[in-house]
C-alpha positions in Angstrom: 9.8 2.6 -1.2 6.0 3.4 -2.5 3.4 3.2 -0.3 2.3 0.4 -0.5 5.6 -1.6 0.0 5.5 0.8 3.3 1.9 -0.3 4.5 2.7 -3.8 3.8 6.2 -4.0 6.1 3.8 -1.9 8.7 1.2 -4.7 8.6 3.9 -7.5 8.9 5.8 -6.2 11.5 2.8 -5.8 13.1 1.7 -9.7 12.7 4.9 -10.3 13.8 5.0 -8.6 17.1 1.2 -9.8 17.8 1.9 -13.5 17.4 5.8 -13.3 18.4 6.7 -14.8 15.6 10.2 -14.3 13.2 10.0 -12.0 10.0 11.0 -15.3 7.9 7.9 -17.1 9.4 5.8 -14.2 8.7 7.2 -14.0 5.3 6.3 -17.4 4.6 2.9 -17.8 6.1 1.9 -14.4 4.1 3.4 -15.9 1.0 1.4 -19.3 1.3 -1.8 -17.5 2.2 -1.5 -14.7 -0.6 -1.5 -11.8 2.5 0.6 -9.4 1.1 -2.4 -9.6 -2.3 -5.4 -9.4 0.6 -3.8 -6.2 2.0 -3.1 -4.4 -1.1 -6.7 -5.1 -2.1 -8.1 -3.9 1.1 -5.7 -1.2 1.5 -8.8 0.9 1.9 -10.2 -0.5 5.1 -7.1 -1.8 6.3 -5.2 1.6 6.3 -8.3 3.0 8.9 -6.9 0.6 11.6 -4.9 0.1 14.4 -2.1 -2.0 14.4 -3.4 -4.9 16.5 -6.6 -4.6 14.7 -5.2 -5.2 11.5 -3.3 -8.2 13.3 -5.9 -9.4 14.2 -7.6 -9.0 11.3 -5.2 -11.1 9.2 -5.0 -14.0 12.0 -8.5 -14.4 11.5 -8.1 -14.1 7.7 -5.7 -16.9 8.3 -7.5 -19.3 10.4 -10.5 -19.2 8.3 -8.1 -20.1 5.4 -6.8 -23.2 7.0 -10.1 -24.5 7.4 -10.5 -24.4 3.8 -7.3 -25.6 2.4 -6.0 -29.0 3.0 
């Protein structure tokens, strides 16, 4: 597994305890958002935080997305 594919089961599993959710909700909620896109592109920044930061993070990421799209 590259990197990448590492950082990005870290940052779901990490959702996923956060917001008690199942790994098939998070899955799908990070597909219809384009997550998994967002944290490859902000690797960078997102690679510096905690876990519940970077939960955090994408719930707000999230809710400022569903304001937007109908």
């Amino acid at each position: 597994m590259n990197g990448n594919a590492e950082f990005i089961a870290y940052c779901l599993e990490e959702y996923k305890s956060a917001n008690d959710m199942t790994g098939k909700e998070v899955i799908s909620l990070f597909k219809k958002y384009n997550i998994i896109d967002y944290i490859v592109s902000c690797y960078g920044a997102l690679h510096t935080m905690g876990g519940l930061a970077i939960a955090e993070d994408i719930g707000s990421l999230i809710e400022n997305m569903k304001k937007h799209i109908t």
